[in-house]
VEXDREN-2710 file (C-alpha; in Angstrom, 1 decimal):
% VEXDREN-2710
k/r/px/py/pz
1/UNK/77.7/125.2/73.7
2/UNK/75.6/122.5/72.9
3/UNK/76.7/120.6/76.5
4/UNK/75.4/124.1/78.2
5/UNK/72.0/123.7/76.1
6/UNK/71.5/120.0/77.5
7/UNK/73.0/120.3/80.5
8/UNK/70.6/119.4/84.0
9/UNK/69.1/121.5/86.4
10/UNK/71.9/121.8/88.5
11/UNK/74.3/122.7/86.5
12/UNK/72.5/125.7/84.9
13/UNK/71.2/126.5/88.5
14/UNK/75.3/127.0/89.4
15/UNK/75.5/129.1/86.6
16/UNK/72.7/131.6/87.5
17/UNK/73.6/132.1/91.0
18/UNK/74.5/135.5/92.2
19/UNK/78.0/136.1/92.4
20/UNK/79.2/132.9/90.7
21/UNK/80.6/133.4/87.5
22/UNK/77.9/136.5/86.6
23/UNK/81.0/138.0/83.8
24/UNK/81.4/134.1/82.7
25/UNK/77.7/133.6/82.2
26/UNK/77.6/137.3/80.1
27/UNK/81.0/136.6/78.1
28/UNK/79.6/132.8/77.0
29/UNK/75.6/134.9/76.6
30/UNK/77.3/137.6/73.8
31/UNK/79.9/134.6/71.9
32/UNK/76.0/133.0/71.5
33/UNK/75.0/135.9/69.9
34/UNK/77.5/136.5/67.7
35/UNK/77.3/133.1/66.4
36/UNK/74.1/132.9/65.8
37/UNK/74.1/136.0/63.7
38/UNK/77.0/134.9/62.1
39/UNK/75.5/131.8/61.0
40/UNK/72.3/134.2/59.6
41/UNK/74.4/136.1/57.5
42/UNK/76.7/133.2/56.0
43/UNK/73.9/130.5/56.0
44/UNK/73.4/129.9/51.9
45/UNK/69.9/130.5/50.2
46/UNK/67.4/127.8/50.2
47/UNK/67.1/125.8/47.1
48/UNK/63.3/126.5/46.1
49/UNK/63.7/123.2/44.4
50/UNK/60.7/121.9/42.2
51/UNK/57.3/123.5/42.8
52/UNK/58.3/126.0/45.0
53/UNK/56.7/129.8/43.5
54/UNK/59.1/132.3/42.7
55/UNK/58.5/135.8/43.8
56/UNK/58.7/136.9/40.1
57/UNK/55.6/135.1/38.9
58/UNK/57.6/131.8/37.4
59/UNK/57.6/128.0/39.2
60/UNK/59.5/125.2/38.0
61/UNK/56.4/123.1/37.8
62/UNK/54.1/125.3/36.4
63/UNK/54.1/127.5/32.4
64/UNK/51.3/129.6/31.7
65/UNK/50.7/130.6/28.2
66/UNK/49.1/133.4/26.3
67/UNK/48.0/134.8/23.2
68/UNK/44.8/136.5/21.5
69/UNK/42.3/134.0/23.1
70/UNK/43.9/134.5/26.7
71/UNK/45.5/133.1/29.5
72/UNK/45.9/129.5/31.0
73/UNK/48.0/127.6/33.5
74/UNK/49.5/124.5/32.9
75/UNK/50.9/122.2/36.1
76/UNK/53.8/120.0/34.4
77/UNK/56.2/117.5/35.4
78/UNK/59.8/118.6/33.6
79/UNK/61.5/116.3/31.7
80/UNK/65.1/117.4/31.4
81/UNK/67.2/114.1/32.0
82/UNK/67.4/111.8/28.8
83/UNK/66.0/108.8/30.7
84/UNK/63.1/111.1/32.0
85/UNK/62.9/112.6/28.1
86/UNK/63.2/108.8/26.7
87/UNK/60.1/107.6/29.0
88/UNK/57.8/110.9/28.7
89/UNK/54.0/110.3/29.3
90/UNK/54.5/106.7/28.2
91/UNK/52.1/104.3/30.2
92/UNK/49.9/106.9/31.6
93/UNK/46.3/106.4/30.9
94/UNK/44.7/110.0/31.3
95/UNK/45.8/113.3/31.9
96/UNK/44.2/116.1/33.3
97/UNK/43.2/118.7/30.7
98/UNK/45.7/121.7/32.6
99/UNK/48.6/119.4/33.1
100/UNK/51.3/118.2/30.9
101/UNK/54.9/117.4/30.2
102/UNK/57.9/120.1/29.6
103/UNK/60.6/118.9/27.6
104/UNK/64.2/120.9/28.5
105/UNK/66.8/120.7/26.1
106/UNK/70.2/122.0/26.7
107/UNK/70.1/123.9/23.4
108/UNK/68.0/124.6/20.6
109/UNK/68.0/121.9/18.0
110/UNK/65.3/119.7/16.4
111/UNK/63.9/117.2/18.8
112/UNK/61.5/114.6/17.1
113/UNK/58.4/112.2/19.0
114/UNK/56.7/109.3/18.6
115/UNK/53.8/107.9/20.0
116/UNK/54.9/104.4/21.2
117/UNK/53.7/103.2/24.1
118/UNK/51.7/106.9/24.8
119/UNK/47.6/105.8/25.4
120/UNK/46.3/108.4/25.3
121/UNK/46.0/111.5/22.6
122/UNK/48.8/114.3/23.0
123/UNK/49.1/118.2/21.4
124/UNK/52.7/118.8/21.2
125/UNK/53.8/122.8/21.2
126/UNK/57.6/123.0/20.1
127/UNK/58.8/126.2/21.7
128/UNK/61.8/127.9/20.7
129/UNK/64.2/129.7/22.9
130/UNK/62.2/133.1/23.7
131/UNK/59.5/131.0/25.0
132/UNK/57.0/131.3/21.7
133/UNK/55.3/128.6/20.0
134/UNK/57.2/127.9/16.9
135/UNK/54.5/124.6/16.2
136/UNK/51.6/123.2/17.4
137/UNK/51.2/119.1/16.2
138/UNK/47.6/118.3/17.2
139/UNK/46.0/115.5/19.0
140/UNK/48.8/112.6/18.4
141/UNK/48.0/109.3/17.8
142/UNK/48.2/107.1/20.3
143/UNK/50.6/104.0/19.7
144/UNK/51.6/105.6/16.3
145/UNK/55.6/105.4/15.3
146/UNK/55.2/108.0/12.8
147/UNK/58.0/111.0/14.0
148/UNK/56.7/114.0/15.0
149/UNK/58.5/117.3/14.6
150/UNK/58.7/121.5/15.1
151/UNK/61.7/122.1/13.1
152/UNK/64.9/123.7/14.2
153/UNK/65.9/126.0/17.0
154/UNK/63.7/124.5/19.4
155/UNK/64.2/124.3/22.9
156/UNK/61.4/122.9/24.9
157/UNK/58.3/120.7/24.0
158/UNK/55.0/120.8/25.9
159/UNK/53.3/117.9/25.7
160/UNK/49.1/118.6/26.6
161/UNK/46.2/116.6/26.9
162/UNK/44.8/115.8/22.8
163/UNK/42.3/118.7/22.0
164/UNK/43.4/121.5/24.4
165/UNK/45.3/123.3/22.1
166/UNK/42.3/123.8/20.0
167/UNK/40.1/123.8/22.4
168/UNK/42.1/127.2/24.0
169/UNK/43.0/128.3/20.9
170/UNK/47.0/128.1/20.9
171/UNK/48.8/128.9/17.8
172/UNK/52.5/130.0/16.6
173/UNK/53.2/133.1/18.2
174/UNK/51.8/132.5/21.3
175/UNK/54.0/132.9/24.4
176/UNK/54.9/130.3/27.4
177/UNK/56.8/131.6/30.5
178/UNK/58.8/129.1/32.6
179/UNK/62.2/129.4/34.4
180/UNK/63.7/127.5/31.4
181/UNK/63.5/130.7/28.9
182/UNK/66.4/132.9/29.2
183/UNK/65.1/136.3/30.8
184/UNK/67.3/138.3/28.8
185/UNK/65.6/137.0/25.9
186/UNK/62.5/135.7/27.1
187/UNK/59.4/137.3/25.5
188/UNK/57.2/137.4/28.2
189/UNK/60.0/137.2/31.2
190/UNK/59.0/135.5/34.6
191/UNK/59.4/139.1/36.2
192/UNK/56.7/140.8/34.0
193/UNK/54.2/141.8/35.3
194/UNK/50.7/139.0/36.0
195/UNK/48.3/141.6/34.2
196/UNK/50.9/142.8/31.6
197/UNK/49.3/142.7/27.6
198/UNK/48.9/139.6/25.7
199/UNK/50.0/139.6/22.0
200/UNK/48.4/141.9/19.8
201/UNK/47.0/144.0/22.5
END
């Protein structure tokens, strides 16, 4: 088929002409169609891959968060890879007060930070497995090898600019949805609805 599609002027000229093949021309006109739509209907879904929105509200490089004081949107890079986890936001030397860093664990357990080679202050929200804030360290120091922790049963870390937890108001309780929260158990689910109630409302 593909010979047909580059084939020269003559030769599809030879194929067009009136009373020169006309059933050929039909029969090899209807296997094209068939396997094209054939190759609709088996063709796998598109890997949305990193970034790409989500008809249900969630994106891989994106969490919002709520709670009593609102709403806000975070764009993050994911670390999910130990070498990615290992490096984190080492090195960088600012960070844009809506971006951060989402740590994905495989499971819940007790993941601890330090501050080497980090130049700049960081909040830290430990999340646990429903997607709520189970701790909030504040503005870590910079260079500072003291461990930081949440506790157990945590399964992702968000790691924001120094000050903007306080600044926004973000506290234990508060809810994060991202694709790495289970939706059965999610507590605000990436299919809920954009202007569905905040805690406490």
């Amino acid at each position: 088929m593909t010979t047909e599609a580059t084939a020269g002027p003559g030769r599809a000229a030879a194929l067009a002409a009136p009373g020169r093949g006309v059933g050929r021309v039909v029969s090899r006109a209807v296997v094209l169609a068939v396997a094209l739509v054939m190759a609709l209907v088996v063709a796998p879904v598109p890997d949305l891959g990193t970034g790409a929105a989500r008809a249900d509200g969630c994106a891989a490089d994106r969490v919002d968060i709520r709670g009593d004081w609102g709403r806000a949107r975070f764009s993050v890079e994911i670390a999910d890879e130990p070498a990615e986890q290992a490096r984190g936001l080492m090195f960088r030397e600012s960070l844009a007060p809506f971006a951060g860093m989402l740590f994905v664990y495989p499971r819940p357990g007790s993941p601890r930070f330090w501050m080497k080679n980090t130049l700049i202050p960081l909040d830290m929200l430990f999340i646990a497995p429903d997607g709520r804030v189970a701790h909030v360290h504040h503005r870590a120091v910079p260079g500072d090898l003291t461990t930081i922790g949440g506790g157990d049963g945590i399964l992702a870390v968000l790691e924001i600019r120094g000050g903007m937890a306080e600044t926004l108001g973000i506290v234990p309780g508060d809810q994060l949805r991202h694709m790495a929260f289970d939706a059965a158990g999610a507590a605000w689910p990436c299919d809920a609805p954009e202007d569905g109630p905040g805690p406490g409302q």
